[in-house]
N, C-alpha and C positions, 0 to 999 in steps of 0.2 A: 411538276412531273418528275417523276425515277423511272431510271431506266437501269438496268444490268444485265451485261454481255460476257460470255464465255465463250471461246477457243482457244484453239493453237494458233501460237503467234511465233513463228519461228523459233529464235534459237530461245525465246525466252518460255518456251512449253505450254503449259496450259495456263492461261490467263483468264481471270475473273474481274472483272470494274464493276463498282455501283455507282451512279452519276444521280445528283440531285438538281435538276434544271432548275433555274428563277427567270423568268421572263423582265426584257427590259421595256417591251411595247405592249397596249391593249390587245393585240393580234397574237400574242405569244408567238410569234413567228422570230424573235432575235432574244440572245439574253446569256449569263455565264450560270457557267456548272461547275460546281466541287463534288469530291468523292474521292473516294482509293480503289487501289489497284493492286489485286494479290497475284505470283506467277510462282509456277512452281516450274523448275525445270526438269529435265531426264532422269538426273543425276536422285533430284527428290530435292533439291535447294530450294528455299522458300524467299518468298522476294517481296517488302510490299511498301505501298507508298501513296502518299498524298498526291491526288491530280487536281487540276483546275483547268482551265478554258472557257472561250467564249461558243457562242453556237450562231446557228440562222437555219432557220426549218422551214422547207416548201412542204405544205403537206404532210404526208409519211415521211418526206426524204429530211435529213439532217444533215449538216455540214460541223463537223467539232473543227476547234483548232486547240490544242491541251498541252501541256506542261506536267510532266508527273515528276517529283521530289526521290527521285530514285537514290540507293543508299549506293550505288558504284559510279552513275552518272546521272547527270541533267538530261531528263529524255522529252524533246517539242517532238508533236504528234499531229499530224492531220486524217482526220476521218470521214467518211461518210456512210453513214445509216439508212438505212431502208428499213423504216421502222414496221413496216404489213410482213416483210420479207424474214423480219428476222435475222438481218445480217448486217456488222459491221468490215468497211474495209479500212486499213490503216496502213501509214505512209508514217514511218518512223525514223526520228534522227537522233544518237547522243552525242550531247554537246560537249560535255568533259570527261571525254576518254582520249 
């Protein structure tokens, strides 16, 4: 499964991810994703970086927990997708700032 999401993501402007899911069960219901992450912010600053995480999907809903290779900080991420809805929410931490 691929998936890619775009909005505004606060101070980090308009964000683009392409995630590429590998299932760890016959259910596809658990399993980790790679992909990258482009942000561009106000200013016009361009930002982009290697993510990974694991998943667990009820149905349409998805659970991420992600790691993105950011070139100013180590940024852990948790998610959740409503993949009918079209929408991701995200709960963002950087680790070396």
């Amino acid at each position: 499964m691929a998936i890619t999401y775009s909005g505004e993501v606060g101070k980090y402007g308009l964000v683009d991810a392409s995630h590429q899911y590998t299932p760890s069960n016959a259910e596809e219901t658990k399993g980790h994703f790679t992909g990258s992450v482009q942000a561009i912010n106000d200013c016009g600053a361009l930002d982009r970086s290697f993510t990974a995480g694991l998943y667990s999907r009820d149905g349409v809903k998805v659970r991420l927990y992600g790691f993105d290779d950011d070139a100013d900080a180590r940024v852990m991420w948790v998610g959740d997708a409503d993949l009918r809805e079209k929408v991701l929410k995200v709960k963002v931490w950087e680790l070396d700032r």
